[in-house]
N, C-alpha and C positions, 0 to 999 in steps of 0.2 A: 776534545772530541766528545767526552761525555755530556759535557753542560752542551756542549751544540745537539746533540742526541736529545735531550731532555726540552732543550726548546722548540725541538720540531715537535717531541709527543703532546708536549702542555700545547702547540700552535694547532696539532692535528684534532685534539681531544675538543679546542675553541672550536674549529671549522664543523665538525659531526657534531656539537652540540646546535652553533647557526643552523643548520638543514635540518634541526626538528628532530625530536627523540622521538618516532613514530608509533610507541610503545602505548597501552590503555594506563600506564601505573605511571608515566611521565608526569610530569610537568610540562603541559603546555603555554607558549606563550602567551600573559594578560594581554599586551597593551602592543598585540602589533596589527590587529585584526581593528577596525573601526566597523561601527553600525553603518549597513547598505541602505537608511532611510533616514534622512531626516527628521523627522519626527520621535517625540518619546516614543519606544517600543513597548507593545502592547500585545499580548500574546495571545492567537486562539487556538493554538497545538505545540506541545513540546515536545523533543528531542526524548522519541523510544516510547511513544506512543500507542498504546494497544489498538493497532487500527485493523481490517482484514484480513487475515493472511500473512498482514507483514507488520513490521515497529515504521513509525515513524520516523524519518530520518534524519529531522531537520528541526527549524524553528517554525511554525508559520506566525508569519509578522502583519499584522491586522493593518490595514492601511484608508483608515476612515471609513469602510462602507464606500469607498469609490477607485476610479482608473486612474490612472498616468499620474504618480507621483514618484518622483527622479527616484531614480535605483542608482546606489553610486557603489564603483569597488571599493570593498572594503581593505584592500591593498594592493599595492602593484605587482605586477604581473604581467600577462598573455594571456588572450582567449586561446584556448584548448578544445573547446568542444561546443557549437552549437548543434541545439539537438529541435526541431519543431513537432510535434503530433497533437493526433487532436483532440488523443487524452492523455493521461499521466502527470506531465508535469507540463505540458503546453509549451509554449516557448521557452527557453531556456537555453543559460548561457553558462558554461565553466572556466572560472580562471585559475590559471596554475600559476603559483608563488613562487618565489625562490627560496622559500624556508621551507619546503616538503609538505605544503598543503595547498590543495585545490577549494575554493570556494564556488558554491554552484544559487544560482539564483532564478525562480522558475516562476509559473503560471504568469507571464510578462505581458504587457499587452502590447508592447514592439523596441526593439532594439536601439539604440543612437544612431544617428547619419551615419558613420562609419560602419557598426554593424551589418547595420539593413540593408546598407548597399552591399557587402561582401556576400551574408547570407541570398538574397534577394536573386544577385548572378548567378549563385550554384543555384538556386531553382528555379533559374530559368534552361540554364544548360540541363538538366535532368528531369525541367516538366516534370514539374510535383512541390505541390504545399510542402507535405509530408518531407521531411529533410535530416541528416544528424552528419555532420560532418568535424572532421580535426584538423583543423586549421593550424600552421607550424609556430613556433615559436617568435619569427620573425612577422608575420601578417598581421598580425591585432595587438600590436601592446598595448599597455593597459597603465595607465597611473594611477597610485593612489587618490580614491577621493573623485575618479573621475565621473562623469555619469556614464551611465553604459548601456541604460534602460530606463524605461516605466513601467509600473506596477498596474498587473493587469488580475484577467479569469478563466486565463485560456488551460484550456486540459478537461474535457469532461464538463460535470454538471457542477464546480465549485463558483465560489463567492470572491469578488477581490479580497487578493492577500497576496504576498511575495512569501512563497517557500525559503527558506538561504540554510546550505548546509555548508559543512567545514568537514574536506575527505583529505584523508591521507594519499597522498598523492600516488607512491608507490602499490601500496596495498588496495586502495580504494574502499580502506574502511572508513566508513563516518564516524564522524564524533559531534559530540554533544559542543556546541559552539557556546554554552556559557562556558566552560572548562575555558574560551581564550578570553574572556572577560568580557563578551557580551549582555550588559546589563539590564535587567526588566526587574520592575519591582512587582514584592512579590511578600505580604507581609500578612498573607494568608494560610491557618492550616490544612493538609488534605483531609477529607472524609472519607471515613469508611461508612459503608452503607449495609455490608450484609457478610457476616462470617460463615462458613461451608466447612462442615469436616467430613475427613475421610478414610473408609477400612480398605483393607487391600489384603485379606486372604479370608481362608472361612472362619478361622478363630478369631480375627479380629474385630470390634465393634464401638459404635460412640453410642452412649444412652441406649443399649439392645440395639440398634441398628447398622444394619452393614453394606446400605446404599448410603451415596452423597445425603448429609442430613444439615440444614439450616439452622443454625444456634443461635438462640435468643442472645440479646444484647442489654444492658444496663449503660444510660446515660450519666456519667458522675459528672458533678457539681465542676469538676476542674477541667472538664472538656473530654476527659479518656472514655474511654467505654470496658465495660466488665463484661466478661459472657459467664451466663448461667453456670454453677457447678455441672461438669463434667463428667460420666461417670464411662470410662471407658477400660478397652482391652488389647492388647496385639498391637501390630504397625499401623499408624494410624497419622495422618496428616493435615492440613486445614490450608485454606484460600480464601481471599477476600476480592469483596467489591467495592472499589476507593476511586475515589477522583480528585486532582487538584485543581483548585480556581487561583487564578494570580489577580493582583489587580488591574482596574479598567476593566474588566471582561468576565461575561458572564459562563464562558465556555469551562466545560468537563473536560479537564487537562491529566495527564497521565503522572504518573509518580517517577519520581526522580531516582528514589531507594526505596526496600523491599525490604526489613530484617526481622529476624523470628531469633527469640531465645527462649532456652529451657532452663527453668533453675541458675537467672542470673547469667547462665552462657551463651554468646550469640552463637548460633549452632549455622544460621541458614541468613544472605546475603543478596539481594538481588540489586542489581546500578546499573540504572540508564548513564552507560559515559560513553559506550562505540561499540560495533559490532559491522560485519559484512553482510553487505547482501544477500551472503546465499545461504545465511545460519538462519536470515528472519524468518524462511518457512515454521522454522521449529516453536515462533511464537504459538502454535496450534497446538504444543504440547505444553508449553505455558501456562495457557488458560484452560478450564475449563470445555472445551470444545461442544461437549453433548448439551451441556447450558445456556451456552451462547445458539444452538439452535431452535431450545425449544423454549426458553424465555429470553432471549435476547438480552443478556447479561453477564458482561463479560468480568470473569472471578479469576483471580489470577492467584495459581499455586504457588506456597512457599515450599514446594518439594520437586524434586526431578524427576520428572518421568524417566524410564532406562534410555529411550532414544533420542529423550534429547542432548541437541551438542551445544547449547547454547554458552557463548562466552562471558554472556551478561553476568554471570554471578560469581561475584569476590570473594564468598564464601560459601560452603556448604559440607558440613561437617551429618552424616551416613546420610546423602542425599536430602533432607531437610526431612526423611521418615524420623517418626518417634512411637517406640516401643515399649508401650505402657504396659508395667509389670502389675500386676494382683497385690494389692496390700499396701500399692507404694504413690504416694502424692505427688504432682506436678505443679506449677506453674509456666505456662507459655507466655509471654509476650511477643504482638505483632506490632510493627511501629511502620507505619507510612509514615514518609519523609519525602519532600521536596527540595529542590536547590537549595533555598536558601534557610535550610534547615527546620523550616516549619514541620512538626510533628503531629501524627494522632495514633496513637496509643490503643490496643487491645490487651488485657489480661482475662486469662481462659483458664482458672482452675479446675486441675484433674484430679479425679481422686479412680485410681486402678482397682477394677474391681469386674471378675470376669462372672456376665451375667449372662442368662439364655439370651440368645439373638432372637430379638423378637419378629423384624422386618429383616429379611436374605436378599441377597443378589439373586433378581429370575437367572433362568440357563434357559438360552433360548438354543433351540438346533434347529439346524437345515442340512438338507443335503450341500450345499454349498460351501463346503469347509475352506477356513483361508490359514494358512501356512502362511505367514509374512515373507518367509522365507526362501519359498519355491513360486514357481511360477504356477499361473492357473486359468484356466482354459476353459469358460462354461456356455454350453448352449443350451437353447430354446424355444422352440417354435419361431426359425428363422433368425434369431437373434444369438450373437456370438458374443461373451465380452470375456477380455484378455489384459490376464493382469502379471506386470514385470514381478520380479522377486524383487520384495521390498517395496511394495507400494505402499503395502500400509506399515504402520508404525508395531501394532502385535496381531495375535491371532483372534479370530471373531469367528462365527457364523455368520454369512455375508445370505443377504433377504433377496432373494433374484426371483423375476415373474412377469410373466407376459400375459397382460388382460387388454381384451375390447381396444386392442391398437397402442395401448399405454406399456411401457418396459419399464418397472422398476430395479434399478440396480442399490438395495438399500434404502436408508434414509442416511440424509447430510448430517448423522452426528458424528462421524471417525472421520478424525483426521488425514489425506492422503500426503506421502511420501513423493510419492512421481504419477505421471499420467496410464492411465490404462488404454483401452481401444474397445469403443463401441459398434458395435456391426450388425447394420441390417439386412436384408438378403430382400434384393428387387427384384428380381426377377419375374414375378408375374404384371412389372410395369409396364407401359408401352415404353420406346424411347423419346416421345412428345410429353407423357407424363413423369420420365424422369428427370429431365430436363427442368423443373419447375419446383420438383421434392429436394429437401432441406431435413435435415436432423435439428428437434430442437427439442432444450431442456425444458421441465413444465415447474413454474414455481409453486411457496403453497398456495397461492389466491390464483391458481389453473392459470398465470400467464405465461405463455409462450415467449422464447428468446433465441436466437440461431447462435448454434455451433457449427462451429468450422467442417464442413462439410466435406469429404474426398471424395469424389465419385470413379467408382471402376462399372464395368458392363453391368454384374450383377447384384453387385453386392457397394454399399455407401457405409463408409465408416468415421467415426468422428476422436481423437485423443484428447483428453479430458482429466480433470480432474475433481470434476463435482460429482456426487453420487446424490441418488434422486429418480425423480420420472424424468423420462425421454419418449418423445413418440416421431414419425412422421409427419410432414409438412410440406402443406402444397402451394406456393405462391405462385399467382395467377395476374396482381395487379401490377400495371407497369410503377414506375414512382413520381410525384408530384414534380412539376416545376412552374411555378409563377413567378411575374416580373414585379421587384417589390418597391423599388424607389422612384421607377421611372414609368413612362409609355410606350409602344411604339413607336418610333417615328418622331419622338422628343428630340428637341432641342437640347443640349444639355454644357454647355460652354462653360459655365459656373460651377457645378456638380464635383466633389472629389470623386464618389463612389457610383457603382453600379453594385446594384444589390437585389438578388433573386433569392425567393424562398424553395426549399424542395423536401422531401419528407416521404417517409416509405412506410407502411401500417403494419410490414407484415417480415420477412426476411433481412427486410434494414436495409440502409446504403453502403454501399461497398465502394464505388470508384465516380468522378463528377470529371468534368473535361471542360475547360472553356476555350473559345478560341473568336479573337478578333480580324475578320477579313483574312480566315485562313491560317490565321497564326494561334502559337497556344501563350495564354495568359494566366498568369497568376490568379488564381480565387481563393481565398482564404473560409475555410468551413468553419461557421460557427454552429457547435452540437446542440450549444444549449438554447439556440432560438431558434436552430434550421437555415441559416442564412451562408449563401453563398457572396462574397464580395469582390468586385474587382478594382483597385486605387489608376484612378487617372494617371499617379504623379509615374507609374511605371513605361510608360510609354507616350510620343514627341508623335502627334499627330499632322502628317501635311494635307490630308485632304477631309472636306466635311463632313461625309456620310459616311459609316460605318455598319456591319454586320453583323453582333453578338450572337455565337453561337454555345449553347451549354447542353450539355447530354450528362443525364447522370442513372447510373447501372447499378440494381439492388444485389445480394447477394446470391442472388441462381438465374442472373443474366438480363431480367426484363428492364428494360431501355427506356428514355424520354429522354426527346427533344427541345429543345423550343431556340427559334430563331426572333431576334430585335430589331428592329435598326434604329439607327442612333446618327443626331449630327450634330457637329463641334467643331466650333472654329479653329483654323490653322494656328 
């Protein structure tokens, strides 16, 4: 009975290891994942990428400078998840494994026979492009190696390339897909391009100063970089500006590993290997924030902020702060690292040594005090804005002001935690004039962009999370529609597509409608050329003349038309 006991645990221990150790310190499988392109892989974004707001999730896999080149699964499985929009990740398709990983493959330029028809149905039954649906296990299986797609540009204003992540199926944390032995050569070191140090109370200082200060750098002969002797005080930290290049490609790729040591010890640890979706906010606390606004340069700390929760980091020994004593000498080492283990090297000697502060941290005050903590409630001259407890990340004096129709809430260097609520008070509008006004954010070159709009009787308010100028906005034009591929009243027997341009100057597109002889059809929006399309092959014509009808509605209602006619043989 015991050895039969023992061979169910050694059989039970085999089966939980098959379904994937879904753990960041695992071992994941090399050699059960295959490349979803035929071609050498060639990289223009790597997995935890410092992108917006969020890390990069995935690979993007460079696909010539062109469209339709077979997407094949890289294991067998089931589609799980088609998702279409007409940004983000554009078409895109997720398959679920039987070893506890899902594979997702996006920006597609259209799905296989099988697919297109499955997807294709649900939106037609639900009348709309726009689509994300979960199709059961049984509906889509999937073989290895099968094709599944082609490589497309769809999502927004990108370039061809197949996005392909590797998610834990359970969790829906990513992971870094070289981890299952997805190969790219890569026999390049990363650079570092600019070191940033940093004090963090009033006694603390680098060189007299106790704002972010830029430290010279020394080129050595062997590739490393030296920075200038140091001559500091107090808790004090440092951040760099690095990129990786792999080969074939000229693209600013992100770093793989992050590591800082003090005196021979690695003290501090950062690895792109996985992370969740909803911790990548906190790459805002990551980087630099305030820099990446006012030089577009994004420096990423070897220290933790208190609020962040990020899991990215395998070590950090008192938050990666270092507390330089009076009298006493340091050496730091920062080492950027890639996959494949390419390195580049900083050494920063510090010699402790506590001098007058020459440059201070301004103190700026306002009435406008923020408590991270509490909630807060300010108005002015009509304008209301309302912030949760914990919006932002610490305490500030927040910059609020209402001039000449323009509301400044701030500027965009503080990172937000959650959405606030902006609020106008209309009431001295007509109800023809409000019907037309829009909230919109102002960038620095004064361009205008709509925010989501709410409108009540008197008051318009918007949830947000950018800080910045906001004003009112009045859209008066209705939106553009021309006919692009064809004529009126053409012949068109031949033709796959029907393809209309339409375009809004001011509030944006918001919803487009087509409809043949009464009926609603498929139109596919392309954002990044304005093109609305409809495919022949969707519909079995029995009579020759036809009606196209397309109306498309900006964001605060205003309407266009335009009617075609068209004939095609039975």
């Amino acid at each position: 009975m015991k050895k039969l006991l023992n061979i169910l645990f050694i059989l039970c221990n085999f089966i939980a290891f098959g379904q994937g150790d879904l753990s960041v310190n695992s071992e994941y499988p090399t050699n059960y994942f295959q490349s979803p392109l035929d071609i050498p892989l060639v990289l223009s974004g790597t997995f935890g990428e410092l992108r917006t707001n969020h890390f990069h999730a995935g690979l993007d896999l460079k696909t010539q400078q062109k469209e339709g080149l077979n997407v094949y699964a890289a294991a067998e499985g089931y589609v799980s998840r088609i998702k279409i929009s007409h940004w983000g990740y554009g078409k895109a398709v997720y398959i679920t494994h039987p070893n506890g990983y899902t594979t997702v493959y996006a920006h597609l330029q259209k799905f296989n026979k099988r697919i297109e028809d499955y997807i294709k149905k649900e939106q037609y039954k639900k009348e709309s492009f726009e689509i994300h649906v979960f199709p059961s296990s049984k509906e889509l299986p999937i073989s290895k190696k099968e094709l599944i797609a082609f490589s497309g540009s769809t999502g927004g204003f990108v370039g061809p390339h197949l996005h392909f992540e590797i998610r834990a199926t359970k969790t829906e944390k990513t992971i870094n897909p070289m981890l299952f032995g997805i190969e790219v050569d890569d026999s390049k070191k990363p650079r570092i391009n600019t070191l940033i140090g940093y004090s963090f109370d009033d006694n603390s200082s680098i060189n007299g100063i106790a704002i972010p200060t830029q430290l010279s750098l020394i080129n050595l002969k062997n590739g490393e970089l030296l920075a200038t002797k140091v001559k500091a005080f107090g808790k004090i930290g440092f951040g760099i500006n690095a990129y990786d290049q792999l080969d074939g490609a000229y693209n600013k790729n992100g770093l793989y590993n992050l590591s800082m040591f003090v005196n021979g010890e690695k003290v501090h640890e950062f690895e792109a290997s996985s992370f969740s979706f909803s911790e990548s906010k906190y790459i805002n606390l990551l980087i630099d924030y305030e820099r990446l606004e006012n030089l577009n340069q994004r420096v990423q700390k070897c220290f933790i902020e208190p609020e962040n929760k990020l899991s990215l980091y395998s070590k950090s020994i008192s938050k990666g702060y270092l507390t330089v004593e009076d009298g006493f000498n340091y050496n730091v080492e920062i080492i950027a690292e890639d996959f494949k283990g390419n390195t580049q090297k900083i050494t920063i000697p510090i010699e402790g040594k506590k001098d007058a502060v020459l440059v201070k941290k301004k103190t700026i005050s306002t009435p406008y005090k923020i408590d991270r903590t509490a909630f807060h409630k300010f108005n002015k001259d009509g304008i209301t804005i309302a912030f949760p407890k914990n919006t932002f990340y610490e305490d500030f004096y927040l910059d609020f002001d209402v001039k000449d129709s323009i509301v400044k809430v701030h500027k965009p260097i503080v990172p937000l935690n959650k959405r606030y609520t902006l609020t106008f008070n209309v009431s001295n509008y007509t109800s023809k004039e409000k019907e037309q006004l829009y909230i919109a954010s102002i960038n620095k070159k004064g361009e205008t962009s709509f925010e989501t709009t709410v409108k009540k009787d008197s008051t318009f308010y918007t949830s947000t999370k950018k800080l910045g100028n906001f004003t009112l906005k009045s859209d008066t034009t209705n939106p553009e529609i021309t006919l692009n591929n064809f004529k009126n009243e053409q012949w068109l027997s031949h033709s796959q597509t029907l393809k209309f341009k339409i375009s809004d100057n001011d509030s944006g597109i918001n919803t487009y409608r087509g409809e043949i002889d009464g009926e609603w059809v498929l139109l596919e929006y392309n954002v990044k050329n304005g093109t609305l399309t409809y495919d022949f092959n969707d519909k079995v014509f029995t009579t020759a003349k036809h009606n196209i009808k397309v109306t498309v509605t900006d964001n605060v209602g205003n309407s266009s038309t335009i009617n075609a006619n068209f004939f095609r043989k039975k």
